[in-house]
N, C-alpha and C positions, 0 to 999 in steps of 0.2 A: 511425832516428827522432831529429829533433832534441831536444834538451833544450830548454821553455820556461824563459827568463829568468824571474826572477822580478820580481815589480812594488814596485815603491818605495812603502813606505808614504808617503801624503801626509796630512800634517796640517791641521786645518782652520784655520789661518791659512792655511796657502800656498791653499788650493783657496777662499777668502776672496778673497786681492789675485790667484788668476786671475779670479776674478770680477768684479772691477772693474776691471782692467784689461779684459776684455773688453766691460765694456761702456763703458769710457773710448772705447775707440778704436773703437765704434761710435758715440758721440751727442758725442765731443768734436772740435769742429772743430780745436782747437789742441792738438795732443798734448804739448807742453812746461807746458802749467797745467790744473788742474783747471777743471771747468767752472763758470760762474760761477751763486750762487746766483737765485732771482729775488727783485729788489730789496724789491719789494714784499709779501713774506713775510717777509722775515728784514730785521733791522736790527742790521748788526754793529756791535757795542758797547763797548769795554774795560772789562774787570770789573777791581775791586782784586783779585782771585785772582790775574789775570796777572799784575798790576803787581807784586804780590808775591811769586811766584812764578820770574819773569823779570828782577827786579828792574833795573828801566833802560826808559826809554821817551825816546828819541830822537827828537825834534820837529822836522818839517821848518821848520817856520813859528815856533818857536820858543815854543809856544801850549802851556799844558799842557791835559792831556784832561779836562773834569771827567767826573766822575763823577752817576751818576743823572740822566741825560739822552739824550735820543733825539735821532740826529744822523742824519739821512737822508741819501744819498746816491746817486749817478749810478751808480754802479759798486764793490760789494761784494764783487767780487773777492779771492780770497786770490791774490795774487801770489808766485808761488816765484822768487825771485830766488838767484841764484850755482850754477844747476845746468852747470856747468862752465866759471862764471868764478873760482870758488873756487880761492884760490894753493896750500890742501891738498886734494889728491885724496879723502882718508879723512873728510876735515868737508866739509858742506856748511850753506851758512846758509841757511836761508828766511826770508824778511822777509813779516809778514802789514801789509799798509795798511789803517788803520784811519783813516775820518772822523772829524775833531778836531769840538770843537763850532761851532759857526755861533753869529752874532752874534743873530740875531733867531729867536729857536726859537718854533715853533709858525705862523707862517703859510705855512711854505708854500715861502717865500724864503731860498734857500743866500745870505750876504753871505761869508763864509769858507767856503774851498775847498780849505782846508791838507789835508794830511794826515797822522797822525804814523807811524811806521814803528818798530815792535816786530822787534827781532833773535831769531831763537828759533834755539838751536843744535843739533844732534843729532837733531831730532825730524823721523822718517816723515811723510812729505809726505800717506799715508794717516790718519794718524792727527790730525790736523788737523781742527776739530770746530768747530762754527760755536754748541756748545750752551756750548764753555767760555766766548764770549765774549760770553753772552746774560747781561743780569741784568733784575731785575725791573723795569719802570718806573712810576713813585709813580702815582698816580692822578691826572690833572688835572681831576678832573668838578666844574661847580659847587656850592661848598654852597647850601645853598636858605635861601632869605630865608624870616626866621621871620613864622608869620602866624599869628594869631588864632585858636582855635578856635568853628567855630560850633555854635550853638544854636537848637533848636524854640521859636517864642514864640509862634505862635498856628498854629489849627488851624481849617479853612472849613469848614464842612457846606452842604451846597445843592444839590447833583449828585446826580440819582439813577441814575446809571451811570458807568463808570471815566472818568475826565479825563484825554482824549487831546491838549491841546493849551493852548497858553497864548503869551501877545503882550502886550508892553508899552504903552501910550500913549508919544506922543515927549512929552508933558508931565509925565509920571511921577505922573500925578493916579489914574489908575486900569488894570486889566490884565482881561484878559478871557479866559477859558476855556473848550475845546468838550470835551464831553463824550459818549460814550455813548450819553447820555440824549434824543440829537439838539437837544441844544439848544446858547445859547451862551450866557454869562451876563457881565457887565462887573462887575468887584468896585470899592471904592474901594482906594486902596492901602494909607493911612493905616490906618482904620480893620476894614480888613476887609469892610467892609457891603457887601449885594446893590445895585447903579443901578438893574440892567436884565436880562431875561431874552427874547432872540431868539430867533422859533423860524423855520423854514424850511427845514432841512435832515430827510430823510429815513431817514436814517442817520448814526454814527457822524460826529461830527467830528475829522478828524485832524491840520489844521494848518490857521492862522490867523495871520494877519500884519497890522501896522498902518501906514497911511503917514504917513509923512514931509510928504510933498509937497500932499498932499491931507487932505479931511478923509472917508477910506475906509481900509473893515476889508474883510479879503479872506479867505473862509472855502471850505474845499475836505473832502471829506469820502467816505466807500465808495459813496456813491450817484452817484457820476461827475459831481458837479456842483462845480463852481467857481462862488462866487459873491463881488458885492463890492455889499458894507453904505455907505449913506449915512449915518454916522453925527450930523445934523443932521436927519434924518426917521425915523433907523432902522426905516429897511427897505431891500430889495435892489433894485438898481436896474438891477446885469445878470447875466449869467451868461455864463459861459463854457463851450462847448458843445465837444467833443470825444476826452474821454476816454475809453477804452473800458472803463475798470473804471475800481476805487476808487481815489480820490487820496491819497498819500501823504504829501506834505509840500509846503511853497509858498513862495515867498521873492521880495522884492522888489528891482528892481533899484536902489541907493541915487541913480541919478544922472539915469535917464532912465526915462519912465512905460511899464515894461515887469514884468511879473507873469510868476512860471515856478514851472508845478507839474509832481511827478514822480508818478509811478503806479505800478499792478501791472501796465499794458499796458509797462513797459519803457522809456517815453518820457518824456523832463523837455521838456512843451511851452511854449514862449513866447508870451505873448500882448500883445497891446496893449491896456492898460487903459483907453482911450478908446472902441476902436472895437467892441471884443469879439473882430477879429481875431484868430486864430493866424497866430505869424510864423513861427514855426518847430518844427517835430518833432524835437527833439534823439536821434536813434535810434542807438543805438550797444550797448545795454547787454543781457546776454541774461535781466536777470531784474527785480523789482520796482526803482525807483528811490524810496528809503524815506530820504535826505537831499541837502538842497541848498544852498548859499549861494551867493550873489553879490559881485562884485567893481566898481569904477569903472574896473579897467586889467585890461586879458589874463592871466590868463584871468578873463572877466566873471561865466563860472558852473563851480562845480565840486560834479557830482554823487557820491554813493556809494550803491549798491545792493546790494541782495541776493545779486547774480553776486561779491562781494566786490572788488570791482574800484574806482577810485576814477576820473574821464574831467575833464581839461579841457576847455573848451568854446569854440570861437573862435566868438561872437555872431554877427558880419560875415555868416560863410558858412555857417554855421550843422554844424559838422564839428569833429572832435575833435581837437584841440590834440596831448592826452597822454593816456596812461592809465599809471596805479597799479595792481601788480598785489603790493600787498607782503603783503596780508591774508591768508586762508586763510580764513574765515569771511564773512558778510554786514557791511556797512559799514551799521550803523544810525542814525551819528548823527555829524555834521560841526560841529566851531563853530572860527571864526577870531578869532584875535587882534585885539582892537580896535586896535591901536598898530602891531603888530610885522608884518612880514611874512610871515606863518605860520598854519599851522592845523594844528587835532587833529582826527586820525579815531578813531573807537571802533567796536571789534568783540569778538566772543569770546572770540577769542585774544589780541588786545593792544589799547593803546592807543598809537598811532604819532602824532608830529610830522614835519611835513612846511613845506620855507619855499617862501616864493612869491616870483616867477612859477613856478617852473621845475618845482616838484615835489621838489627833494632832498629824500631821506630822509634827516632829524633823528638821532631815537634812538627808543627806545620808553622807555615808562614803567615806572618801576624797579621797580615789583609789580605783579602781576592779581589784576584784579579777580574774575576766574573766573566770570563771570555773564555774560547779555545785556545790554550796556549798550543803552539805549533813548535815552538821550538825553545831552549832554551841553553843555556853555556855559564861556564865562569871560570876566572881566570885568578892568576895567582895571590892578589891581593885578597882577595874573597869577594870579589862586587859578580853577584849573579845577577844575570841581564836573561829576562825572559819576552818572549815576543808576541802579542794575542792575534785572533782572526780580527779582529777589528782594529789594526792600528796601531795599539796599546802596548807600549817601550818603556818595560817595568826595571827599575834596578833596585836590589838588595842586599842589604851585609849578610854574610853569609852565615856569620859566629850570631849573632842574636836574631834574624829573621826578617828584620824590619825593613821596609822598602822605603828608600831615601828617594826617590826620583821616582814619578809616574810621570810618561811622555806621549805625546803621542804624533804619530808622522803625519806628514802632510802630504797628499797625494797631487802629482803631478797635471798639469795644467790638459786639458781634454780626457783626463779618468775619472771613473765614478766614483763618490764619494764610497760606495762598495770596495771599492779597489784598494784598501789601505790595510790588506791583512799581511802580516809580517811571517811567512815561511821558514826562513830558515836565517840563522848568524852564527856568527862565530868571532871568536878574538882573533889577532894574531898571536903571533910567538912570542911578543914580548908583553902581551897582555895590556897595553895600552890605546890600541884599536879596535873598536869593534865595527863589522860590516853586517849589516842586517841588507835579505834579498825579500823582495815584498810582489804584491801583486801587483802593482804600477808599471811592473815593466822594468821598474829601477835597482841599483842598486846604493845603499847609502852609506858613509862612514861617517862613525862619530868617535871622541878624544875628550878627554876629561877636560873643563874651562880651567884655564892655568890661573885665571883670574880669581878665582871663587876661593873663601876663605870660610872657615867656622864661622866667623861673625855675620858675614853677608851670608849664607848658606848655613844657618843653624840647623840642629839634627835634632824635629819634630818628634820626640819620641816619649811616651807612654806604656810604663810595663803592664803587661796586660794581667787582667784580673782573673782570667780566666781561659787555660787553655785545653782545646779538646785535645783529648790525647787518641784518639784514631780521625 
């Protein structure tokens, strides 16, 4: 009977590099270099560790490398150079190529295409580490332009149920709000005071919109009626017939006399405000459609609903451009930038920036809110004011994210501490008022403190280390 040999102890380094080597020479097409990272996770970098370390950095281009800077590149390749061009057999040298910096950093565009080449001697082609030549990079987010903090200065009684809905006049003389209580009510702006008290609706009114173009208020409401106000007779003069349940929100279009309201049937329909026609059934969406705005260029409408989902809308053929699918929650509440080409969506989970036409995803907003946002706006300065189920009267700069003001309302003397969810605001037209309509029954305006300065209102701010990008 043979004698068994005995087995070679192997240590776990060696049973390490058979491991990588095995699976070198299954996924590496070029068995002479390591295989290369992908670009677009790693961005090889030169840390001062190496440069001090290695002491010598040899510049093709004769460019020094700076440091704390992100230098993108075609090909992030460690390159092993002199594996048997070396004149000693016992040394071998590996040269890692590292991208020098580019002339114009941050758009996008390489003008510089140098490279510099770091000589590293003696070192395992294994051992090469893509973590030693990572360093931190500074933060480039913007700071946020300091704004004002505002303040409660008056407070509306009139309503005798919650206040779902509110609209500016385009002459900023007065604003009007549907309520609850089925009715709808026109306040002065100035002063606060009752105008007018319209009744017609059968239920709940949930959104209201004023024209531009015309002199009509256009109110839509749970009892599936659309309807639009002669406000030189004030009364209603037509109605819009087709919804199959309650109307959620309504928007007009600023350029041509077209009306679009969404619902709990699913559909943001188009009407023609002359004729009472329906132009179009906008179907796409699997669940309430509960915000809407309009556009003068493509996309003309962009809904969000309860399905969480956000849909471009191409008018023309009446079919869906895009869809947003960034949320995770219900899409409650849309408002676009008056200036910029962008808009905010609000949900449960976040508050997302998005630019137009095309839909890129922005950023999200650097804290949550952690409520239902119900509604939200912003006006020309950039201060976004959003409004929670709980009370919660958030404001943000719009250019960096960052929320300068958390507030929260104070619910009226015999209401439930339940009672302090904020429905629906809006700015006026000169963007220095805002009126928030809440469940209290109230309505409330607030105005930036004239008083408040950078020094007594410093702007609490920290760029963030880390942001998700969906």
């Amino acid at each position: 009977m043979e004698t068994e040999l005995p087995v070679e102890p192997q240590s776990l380094k060696k049973l390490s590099f058979k491991s990588l080597k095995r699976s070198l020479d299954l996924f590496s097409p070029i068995h002479s270099q390591l295989p290369p990272p992908d670009p677009n996770s790693k961005k090889i970098r030169l840390s001062h560790k190496l440069h001090v370390e290695y002491g010598g950095i040899k510049s093709g281009s004769n460019q020094p490398v700076k440091h704390n800077s992100v230098a993108p590149s075609t090909s992030n390749a460690l390159v092993l150079a002199g594996t048997g061009s070396s004149k000693n057999a016992g040394t071998r040298s590996d040269s890692i190529t590292v991208p020098t910096q580019p002339k114009n950093l941050g758009d996008g565009n390489l003008t510089s295409k140098s490279t510099a080449v770091v000589s590293v001697h003696g070192t395992s082609e294994r051992n090469l580490s893509t973590a030693a030549l990572m360093e931190r990079i500074p933060s480039r987010w913007p700071r946020p332009v300091w704004h004002a903090p505002w303040k409660n200065y008056r407070v509306i009684s009139g309503h005798l149920g919650w206040v779902r809905s509110i609209a500016f006049d385009p002459s900023n003389e007065w604003f009007c709000t549907g309520s609850a209580d089925r009715t709808i009510k026109i306040w002065d702006v100035g002063t606060g005071e009752l105008r007018l008290t319209l009744t017609g609706h059968i239920e709940q009114v949930r959104g209201l919109a004023v024209s531009t173009r015309h002199t009509y208020m256009f109110s839509a409401g749970d009892d599936k009626l659309v309807k639009c106000w002669d406000l030189e007779q004030n009364k209603v003069i037509r109605s819009y017939h087709g919804h199959l349940s309650g109307v959620y929100c309504l928007a007009l279009h600023p350029t041509i006399d077209v009306l679009l309201t969404g619902g709990r049937d699913s559909v943001c329909r188009v009407w023609d405000i002359r004729s009472k026609m329906q132009i179009h059934a906008l179907s796409g969406h699997d669940n309430t459609v509960c915000s809407v705005f309009t556009r003068p260029t493509d996309p003309q409408v962009v809904t969000g609903s309860h399905d969480s989902t956000i849909k471009f809308w191409d008018l023309r053929y009446g079919k869906t451009m895009a869809t947003l699918t960034h949320h995770k929650k219900s899409v409650r509440a849309l408002a676009q930038h008056p200036t910029e080409e962008s808009f905010a969506s609000a949900s449960a989970d976040n508050t997302k920036k998005f630019s137009l036409p095309k839909g890129e995803f922005l950023h999200n907003m650097l804290s949550q809110q952690k409520t239902i946002i119900n509604a939200m706006t912003v006006n020309q300065d950039g201060i976004l004011a959003t409004g929670g189920d709980n009370g919660s009267l958030w404001f943000w700069d719009w250019k960096s994210g960052h929320s300068f003001q958390q507030s929260q309302t104070i619910v009226q003397p015999g209401s439930l501490d339940s009672e302090a969810g904020i429905y629906a605001l809006a700015y006026d037209q000169t963007g220095s008022r805002l009126v928030t309509c809440e469940a209290d029954k109230t309505i409330k305006m607030w105005k930036e403190d004239q008083n408040a300065t950078p020094e007594t209102h410093p702007v609490n701010f920290k760029p963030p280390k880390d942001i998700r990008r969906f």
